[in-house]
C-alpha positions as CSV (number, residue, x, y, z in Angstrom):
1,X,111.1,70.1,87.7
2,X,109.6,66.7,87.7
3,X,107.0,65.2,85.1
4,X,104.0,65.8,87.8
5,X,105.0,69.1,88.4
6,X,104.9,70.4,84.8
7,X,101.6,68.6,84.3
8,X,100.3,70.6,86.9
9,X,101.8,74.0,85.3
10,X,100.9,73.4,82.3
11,X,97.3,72.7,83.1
12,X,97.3,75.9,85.0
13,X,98.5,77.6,82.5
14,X,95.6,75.9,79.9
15,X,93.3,77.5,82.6
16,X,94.6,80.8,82.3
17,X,91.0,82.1,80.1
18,X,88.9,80.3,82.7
19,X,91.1,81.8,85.7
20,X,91.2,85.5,84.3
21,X,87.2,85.5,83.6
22,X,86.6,83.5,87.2
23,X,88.3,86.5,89.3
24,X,86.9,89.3,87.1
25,X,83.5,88.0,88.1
26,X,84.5,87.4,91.9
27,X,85.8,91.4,91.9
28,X,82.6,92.6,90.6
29,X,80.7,91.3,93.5
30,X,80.8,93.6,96.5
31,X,83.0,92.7,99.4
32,X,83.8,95.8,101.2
33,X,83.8,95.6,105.2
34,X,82.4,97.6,106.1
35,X,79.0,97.0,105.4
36,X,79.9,93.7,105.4
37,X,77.3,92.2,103.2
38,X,79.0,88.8,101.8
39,X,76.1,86.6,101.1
40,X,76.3,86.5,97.3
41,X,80.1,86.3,97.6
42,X,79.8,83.6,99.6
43,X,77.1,81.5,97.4
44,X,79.4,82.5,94.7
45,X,82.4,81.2,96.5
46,X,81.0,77.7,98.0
47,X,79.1,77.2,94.7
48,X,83.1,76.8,93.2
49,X,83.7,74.5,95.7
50,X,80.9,72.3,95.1
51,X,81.6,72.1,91.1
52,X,85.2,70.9,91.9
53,X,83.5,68.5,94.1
54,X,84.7,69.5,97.5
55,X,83.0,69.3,101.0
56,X,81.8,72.4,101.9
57,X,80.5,74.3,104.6
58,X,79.7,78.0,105.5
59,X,79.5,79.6,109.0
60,X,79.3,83.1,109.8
61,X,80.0,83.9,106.5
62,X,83.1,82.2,106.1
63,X,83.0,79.2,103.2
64,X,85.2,76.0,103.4
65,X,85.9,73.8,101.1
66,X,87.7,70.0,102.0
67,X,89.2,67.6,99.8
68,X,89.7,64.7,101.9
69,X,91.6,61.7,101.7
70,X,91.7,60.5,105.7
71,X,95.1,60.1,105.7
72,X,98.5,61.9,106.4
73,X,98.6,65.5,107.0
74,X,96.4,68.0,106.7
75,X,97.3,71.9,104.3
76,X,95.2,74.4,105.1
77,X,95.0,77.0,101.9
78,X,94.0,80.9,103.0
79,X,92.6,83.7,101.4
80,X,90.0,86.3,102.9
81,X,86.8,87.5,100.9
82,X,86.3,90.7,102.6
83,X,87.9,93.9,101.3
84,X,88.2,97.4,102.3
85,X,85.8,100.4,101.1
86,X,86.2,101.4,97.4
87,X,86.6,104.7,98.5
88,X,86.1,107.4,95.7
89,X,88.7,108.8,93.2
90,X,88.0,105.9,90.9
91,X,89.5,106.0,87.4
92,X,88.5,102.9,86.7
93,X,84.6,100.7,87.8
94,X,85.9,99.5,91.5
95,X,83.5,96.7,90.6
96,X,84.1,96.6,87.1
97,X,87.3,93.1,86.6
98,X,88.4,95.3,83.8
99,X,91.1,94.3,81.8
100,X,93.8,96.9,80.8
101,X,97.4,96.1,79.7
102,X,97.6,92.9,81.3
103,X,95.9,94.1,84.9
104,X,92.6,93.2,86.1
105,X,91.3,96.4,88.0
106,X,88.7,96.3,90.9
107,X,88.5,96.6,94.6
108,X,89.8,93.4,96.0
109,X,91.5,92.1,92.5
110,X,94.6,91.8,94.6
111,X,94.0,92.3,98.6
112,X,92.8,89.3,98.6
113,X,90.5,88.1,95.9
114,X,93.0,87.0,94.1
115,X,94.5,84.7,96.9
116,X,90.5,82.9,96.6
117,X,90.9,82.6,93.0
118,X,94.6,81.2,92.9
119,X,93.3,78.2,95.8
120,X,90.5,77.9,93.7
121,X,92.2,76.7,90.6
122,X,95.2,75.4,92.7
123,X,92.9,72.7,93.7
124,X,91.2,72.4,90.1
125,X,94.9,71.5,88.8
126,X,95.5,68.7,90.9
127,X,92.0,66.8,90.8
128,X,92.1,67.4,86.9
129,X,95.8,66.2,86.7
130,X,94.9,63.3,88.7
131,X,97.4,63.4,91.5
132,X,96.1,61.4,94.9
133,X,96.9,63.5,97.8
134,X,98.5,61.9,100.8
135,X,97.0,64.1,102.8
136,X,94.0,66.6,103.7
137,X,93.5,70.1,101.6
138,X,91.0,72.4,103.6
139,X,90.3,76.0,101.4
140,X,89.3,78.5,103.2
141,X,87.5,82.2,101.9
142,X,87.3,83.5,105.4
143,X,85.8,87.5,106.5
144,X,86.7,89.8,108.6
145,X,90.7,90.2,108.0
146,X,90.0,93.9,107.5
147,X,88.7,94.1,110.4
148,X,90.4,91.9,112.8
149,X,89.9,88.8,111.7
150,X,87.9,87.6,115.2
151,X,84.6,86.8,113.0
152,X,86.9,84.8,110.4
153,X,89.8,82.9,111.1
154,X,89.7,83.0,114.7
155,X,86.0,82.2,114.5
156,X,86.9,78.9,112.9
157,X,90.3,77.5,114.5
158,X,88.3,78.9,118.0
159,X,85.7,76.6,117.6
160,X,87.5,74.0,115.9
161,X,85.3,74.0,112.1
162,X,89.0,74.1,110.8
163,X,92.3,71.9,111.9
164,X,95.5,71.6,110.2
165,X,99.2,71.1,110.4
166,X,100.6,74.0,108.8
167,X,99.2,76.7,106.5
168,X,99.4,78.3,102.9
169,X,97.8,81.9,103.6
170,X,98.0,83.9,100.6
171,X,97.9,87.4,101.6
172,X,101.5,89.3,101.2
173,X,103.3,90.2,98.4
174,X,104.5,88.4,95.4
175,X,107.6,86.9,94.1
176,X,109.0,85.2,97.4
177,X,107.6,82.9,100.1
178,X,107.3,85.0,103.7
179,X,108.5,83.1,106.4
180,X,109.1,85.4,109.0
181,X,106.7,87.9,110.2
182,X,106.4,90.8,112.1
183,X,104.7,91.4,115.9
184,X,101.8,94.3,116.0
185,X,99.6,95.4,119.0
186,X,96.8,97.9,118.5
187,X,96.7,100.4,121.5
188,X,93.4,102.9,122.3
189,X,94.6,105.3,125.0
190,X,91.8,107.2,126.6
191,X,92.6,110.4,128.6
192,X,89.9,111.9,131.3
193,X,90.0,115.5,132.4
194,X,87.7,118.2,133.7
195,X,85.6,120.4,131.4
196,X,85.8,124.1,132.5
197,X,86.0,127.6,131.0
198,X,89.5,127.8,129.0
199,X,90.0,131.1,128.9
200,X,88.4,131.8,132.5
201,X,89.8,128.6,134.2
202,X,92.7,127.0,132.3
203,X,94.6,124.0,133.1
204,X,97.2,125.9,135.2
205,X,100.2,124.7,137.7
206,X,98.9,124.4,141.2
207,X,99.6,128.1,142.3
208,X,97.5,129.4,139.7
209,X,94.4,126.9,140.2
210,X,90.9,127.6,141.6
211,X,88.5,124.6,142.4
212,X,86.9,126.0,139.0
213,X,89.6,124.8,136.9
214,X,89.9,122.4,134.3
215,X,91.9,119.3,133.9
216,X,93.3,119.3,130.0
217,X,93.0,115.4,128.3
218,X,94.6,116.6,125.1
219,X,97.8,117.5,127.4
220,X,97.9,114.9,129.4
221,X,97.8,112.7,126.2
222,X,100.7,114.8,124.7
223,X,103.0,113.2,127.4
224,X,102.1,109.3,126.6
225,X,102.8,110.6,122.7
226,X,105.6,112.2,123.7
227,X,106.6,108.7,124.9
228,X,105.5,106.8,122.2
229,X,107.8,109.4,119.7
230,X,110.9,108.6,121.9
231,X,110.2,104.8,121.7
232,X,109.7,105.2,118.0
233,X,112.9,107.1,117.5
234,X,114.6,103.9,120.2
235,X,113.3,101.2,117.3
236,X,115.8,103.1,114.4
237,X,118.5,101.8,116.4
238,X,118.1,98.3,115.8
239,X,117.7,97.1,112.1
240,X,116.3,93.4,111.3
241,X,118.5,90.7,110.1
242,X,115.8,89.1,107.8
243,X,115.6,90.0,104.4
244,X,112.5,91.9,102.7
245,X,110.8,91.8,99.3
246,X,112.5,94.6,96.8
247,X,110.5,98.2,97.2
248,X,109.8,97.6,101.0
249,X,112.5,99.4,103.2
250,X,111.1,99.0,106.8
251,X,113.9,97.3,108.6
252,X,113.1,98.4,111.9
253,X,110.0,98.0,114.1
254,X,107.7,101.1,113.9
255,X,104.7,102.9,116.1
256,X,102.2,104.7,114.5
257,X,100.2,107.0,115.8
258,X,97.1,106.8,113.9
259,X,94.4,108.8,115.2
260,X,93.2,111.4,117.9
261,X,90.2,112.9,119.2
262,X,89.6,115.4,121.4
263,X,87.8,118.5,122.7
264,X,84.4,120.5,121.3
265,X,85.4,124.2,121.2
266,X,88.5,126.4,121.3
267,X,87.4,128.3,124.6
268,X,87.1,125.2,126.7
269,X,89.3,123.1,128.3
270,X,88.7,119.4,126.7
271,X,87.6,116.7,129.0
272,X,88.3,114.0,127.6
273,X,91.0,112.2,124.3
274,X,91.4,109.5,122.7
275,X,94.3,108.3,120.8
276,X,94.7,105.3,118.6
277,X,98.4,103.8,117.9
278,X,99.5,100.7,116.3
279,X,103.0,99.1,116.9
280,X,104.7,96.9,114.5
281,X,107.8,95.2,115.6
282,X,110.9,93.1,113.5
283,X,111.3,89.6,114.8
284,X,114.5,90.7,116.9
285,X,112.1,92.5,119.2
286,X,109.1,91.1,121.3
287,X,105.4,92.6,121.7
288,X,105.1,91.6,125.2
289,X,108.3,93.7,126.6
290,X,107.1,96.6,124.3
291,X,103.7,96.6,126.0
292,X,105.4,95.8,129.8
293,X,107.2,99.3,129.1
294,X,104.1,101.3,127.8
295,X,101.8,100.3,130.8
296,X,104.7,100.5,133.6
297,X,105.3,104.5,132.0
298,X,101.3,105.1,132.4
299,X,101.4,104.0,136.2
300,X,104.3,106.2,136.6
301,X,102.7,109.0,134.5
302,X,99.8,108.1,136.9
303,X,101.8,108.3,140.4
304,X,103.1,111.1,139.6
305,X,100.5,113.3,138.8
306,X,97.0,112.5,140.9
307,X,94.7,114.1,138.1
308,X,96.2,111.9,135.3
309,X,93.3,109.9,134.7
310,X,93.6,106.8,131.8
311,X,92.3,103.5,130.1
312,X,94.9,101.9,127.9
313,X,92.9,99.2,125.4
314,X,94.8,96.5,123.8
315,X,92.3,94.6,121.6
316,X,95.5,92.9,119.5
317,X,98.8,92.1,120.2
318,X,100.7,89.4,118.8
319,X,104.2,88.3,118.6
320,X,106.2,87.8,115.5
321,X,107.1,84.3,114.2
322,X,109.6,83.1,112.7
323,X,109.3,79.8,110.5
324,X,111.4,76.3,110.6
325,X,113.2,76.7,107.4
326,X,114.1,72.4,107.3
327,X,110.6,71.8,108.7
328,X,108.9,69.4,105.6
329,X,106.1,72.3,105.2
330,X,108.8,75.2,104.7
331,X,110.8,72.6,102.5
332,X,108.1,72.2,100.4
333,X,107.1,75.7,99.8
334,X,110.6,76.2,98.9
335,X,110.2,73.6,96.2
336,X,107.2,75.0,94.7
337,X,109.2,78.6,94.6
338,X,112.0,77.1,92.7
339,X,110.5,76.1,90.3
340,X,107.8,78.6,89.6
341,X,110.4,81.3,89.2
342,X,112.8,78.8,87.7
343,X,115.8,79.9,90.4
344,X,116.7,79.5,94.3
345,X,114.4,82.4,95.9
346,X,114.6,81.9,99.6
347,X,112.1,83.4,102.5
348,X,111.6,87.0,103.3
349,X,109.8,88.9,106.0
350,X,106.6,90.5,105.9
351,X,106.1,93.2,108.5
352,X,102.2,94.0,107.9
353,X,100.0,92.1,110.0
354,X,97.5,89.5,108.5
355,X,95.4,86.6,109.7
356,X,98.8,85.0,110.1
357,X,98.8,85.1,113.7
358,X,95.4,83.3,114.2
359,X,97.1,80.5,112.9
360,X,100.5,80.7,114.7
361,X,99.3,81.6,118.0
362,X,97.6,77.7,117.6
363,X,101.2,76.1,116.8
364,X,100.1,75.7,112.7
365,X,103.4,76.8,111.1
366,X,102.5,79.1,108.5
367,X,104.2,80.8,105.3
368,X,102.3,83.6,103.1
369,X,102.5,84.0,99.8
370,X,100.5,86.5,97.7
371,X,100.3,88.4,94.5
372,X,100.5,91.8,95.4
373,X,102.8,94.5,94.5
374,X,103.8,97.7,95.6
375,X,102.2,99.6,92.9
376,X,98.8,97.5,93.1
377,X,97.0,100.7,94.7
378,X,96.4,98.4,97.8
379,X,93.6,100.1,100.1
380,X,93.3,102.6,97.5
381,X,91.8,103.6,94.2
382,X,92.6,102.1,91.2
383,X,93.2,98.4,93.0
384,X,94.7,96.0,90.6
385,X,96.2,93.1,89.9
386,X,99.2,91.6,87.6
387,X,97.8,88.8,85.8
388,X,100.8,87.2,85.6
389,X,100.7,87.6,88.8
390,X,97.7,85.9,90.0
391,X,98.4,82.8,87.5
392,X,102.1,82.7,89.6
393,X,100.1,82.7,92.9
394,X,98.1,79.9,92.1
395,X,101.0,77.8,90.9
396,X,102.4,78.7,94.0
397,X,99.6,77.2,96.2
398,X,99.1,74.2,94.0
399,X,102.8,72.9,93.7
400,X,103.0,73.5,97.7
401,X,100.1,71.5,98.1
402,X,101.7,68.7,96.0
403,X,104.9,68.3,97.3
404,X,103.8,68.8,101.3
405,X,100.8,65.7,100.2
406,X,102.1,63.9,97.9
């Protein structure tokens, strides 16, 4: 560790009252999306920005904040506002920041609230230490990652508010920097059939069939799930050669199904079923193959059988990445894990997708960092986060940001 560094860790850790009581009050502002209703989150955000005396801006929801220097390259720091529902169950205010045993509780006090906050005082660390960046920092509190990200980080790198040459997004797990990541493509299916009398005029094989009978959708569905089960059980053959984060066991690309819909009553025959899947793949095996095979087995399914009538929607699919570990970005997140944790902790994979992709798909090498565990209560009730934790994360973002500018 150099004398700069431990300036800036020691500063952080100075800030470590200010940092606790900033992100108790972010989680007791409501983020969830749905209803997506982020305009005091938002004020609150940008009005951060301005008191460290950053450019901002705010579109769509999404608040930016740039410390700018005009020269050398540019870091792009992530984290996303937006959360999912509370939910109910609560033992604990989901919009309380309460402090227990070293854990601030809340909806969003990890996933990802806690990435805004670590950026946040990331940033804070380096003006107050002094250090002139060779180089750009853009922060970013974006929406929508709950829900797709198209409104958030797409939103901005589509329409160019944001540029950068690689990318801090913290949104994964903590402990490790996450430089490989996995592939996912959400699939809605749609099966059409004919409504008719089930017990009268049941979906039959052709000798037993009137011009009265009905055309089952939940059974023609059965044989694309039957097809998705045998691809799934295909995947356990072939186990990833990346390393994951201790606690997550998923070496080999997965489909879920997720959700199905069909029919109105048990004495007719449904008309119509819908069936929502999501596919998660290890870097050893592509997206686009995976969704070549799925449609070519759906025009099959639909040659040989004339009433098989379907729609196959593929709103995301994206392929997973793997980073350039001797690239100066990945070197310098490297660094800044060294010496965090004090020892050589090199890059894992993170399977779960994440606004990662927006970024990748546009050539910005990205690596995720976060400060999530598996026991947070994620998407569930009791959401919290390590302190400890959080004050790692945003030592992580501001020694990264140091040695990729400096």
């Amino acid at each position: 560790m150099d004398e700069l560094e431990k300036i800036i860790l020691d500063k952080i850790e100075n800030m470590r009252e200010e940092i606790i009581t900033f992100h108790q009050k972010i989680v007791q502002i409501p983020s969830e999306n749905p209803p997506r209703k982020f305009k005091e989150i938002v004020e609150f955000t940008e009005n951060k920005f301005k008191e460290l005396g950053l450019e901002t801006q705010v579109k769509r929801n999404n608040a930016i904040g740039k410390l700018i220097s005009g020269e050398g390259p540019t870091l792009i720091l992530y984290g996303h506002l937006d959360t999912v529902e509370a939910f109910k169950g609560w033992t604990q205010d989901p919009f309380g920041g309460k402090i227990i045993d070293g854990k601030i509780y809340g909806r969003g006090a990890s996933d990802d609230k806690s990435s805004i906050t670590s950026e946040i005082f990331a940033t804070k660390a380096l003006i107050e230490a002094g250090v002139k960046l060779n180089g750009n920092l853009i922060l970013t509190a974006v929406i929508d990652e709950e829900t797709g990200g198209l409104r958030g980080a797409d939103y901005l790198l589509k329409n160019e508010i944001i540029k950068g040459d690689a990318c801090l997004l913290g949104d994964a797990p903590c402990d490790y920097p996450f430089g490989y990541t996995g592939g996912t493509m959400y699939i809605t299916f749609t099966t059409f059939g004919k409504i008719a009398h089930g017990l009268g005029f049941p979906d039959l094989p052709l000798k037993y069939r009137s011009e009265h009978s009905g055309i089952n959708a939940i059974e023609k569905m059965m044989r694309i799930m039957n097809f998705l089960l045998r691809l799934k059980e295909e995947f356990l053959r072939t186990e990833t050669k990346y390393s994951l984060p201790e606690g997550w066991n998923a070496l080999v690309s997965s489909v879920n199904i997720a959700e199905i819909h069909g029919g109105n009553k048990i004495t007719t025959v449904p008309d119509k079923c819908f069936l929502h899947v999501s596919i998660n793949t290890i870097p050893e095996q592509d997206i686009g193959s995976i969704r070549e095979r799925i449609m070519n087995y759906v025009e099959e399914l639909k040659h040989q059988d004339h009433d098989f009538n379907v729609t196959v929607q593929i709103p995301i699919a994206f392929e997973p990445q793997v980073i350039d570990e001797n690239s100066d970005f990945a070197k310098a997140v490297q660094k800044a894990t060294n010496v965090v944790f004090g020892e050589e902790r090199g890059f894992k994979l993170f399977l779960p997708s994440t606004d990662a992709h927006w970024f990748q798909e546009r050539g910005i090498p990205t690596i995720l960092i976060g400060s999530s565990r598996e026991d947070n209560n994620v998407h569930a009730k009791d959401e919290f986060v390590y302190i400890d934790d959080l004050i790692n994360t945003t030592k992580l973002f501001a020694l990264t940001a140091l040695n990729y500018l400096k």
